[in-house]
N, C-alpha and C positions, 0 to 999 in steps of 0.2 A: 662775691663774684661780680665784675662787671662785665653789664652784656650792651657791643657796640653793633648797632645791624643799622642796617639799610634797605628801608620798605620799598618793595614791588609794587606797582599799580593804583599807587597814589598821590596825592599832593606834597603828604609830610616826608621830608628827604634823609633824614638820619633820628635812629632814637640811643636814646643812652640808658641803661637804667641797671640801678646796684641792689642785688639781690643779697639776705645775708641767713643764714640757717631757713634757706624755703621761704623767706618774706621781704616783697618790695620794699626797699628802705628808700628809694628812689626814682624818679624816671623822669627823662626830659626828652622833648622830642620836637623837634626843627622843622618848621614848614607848615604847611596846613592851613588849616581854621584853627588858630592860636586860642580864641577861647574854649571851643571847645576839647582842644588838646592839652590845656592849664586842667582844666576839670577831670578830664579821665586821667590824668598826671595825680592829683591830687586822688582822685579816688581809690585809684591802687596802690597809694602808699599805706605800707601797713597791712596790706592784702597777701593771704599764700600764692605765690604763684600758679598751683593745683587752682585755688577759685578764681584767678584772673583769667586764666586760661579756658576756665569752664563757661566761663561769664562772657568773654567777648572773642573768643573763637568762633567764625562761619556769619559773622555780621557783614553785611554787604552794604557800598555806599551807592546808591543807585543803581544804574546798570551793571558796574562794577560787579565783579566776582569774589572783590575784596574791601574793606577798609582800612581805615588807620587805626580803628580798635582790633579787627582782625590780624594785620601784621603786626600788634604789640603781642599779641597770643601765640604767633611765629616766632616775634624774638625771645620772649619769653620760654619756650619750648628748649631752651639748649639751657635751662635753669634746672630744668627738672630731671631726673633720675633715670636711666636707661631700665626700662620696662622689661 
């Protein structure tokens, strides 16, 4: 499955990322603070989407209400299984 979204209330402007039987096989994501977004790129690869989601959903980037690890938890969400 690939999931192409578009983060709300942040800096990074498009994310891409290929999920395959419930695990990030992928993610690339446009915009931002590039290194730090190389890194949480990298870290979720190989990750269940269940613990990425658990992991960096409700992280807030300053004032912000949200971040770019928050909206990856967002785009990530239409990976996972109707509850």
């Amino acid at each position: 499955m690939k999931i192409e979204y578009r983060p709300k209330g942040v800096c990074s402007q498009h994310m891409t990322v290929e999920v395959e039987d419930g695990v990030i096989r992928s993610c690339q994501i446009q915009g931002g603070c590039n290194g730090n977004l190389q890194g949480i790129s990298r870290l979720v690869e190989g990750m269940t989407v269940e613990e990425a989601v658990r992991r960096m959903e409700g992280i807030r980037c300053g004032f912000k209400s949200t971040s770019c690890p928050d909206q990856l938890a967002h785009a990530l969400r239409e990976a996972l299984p109707e509850a």
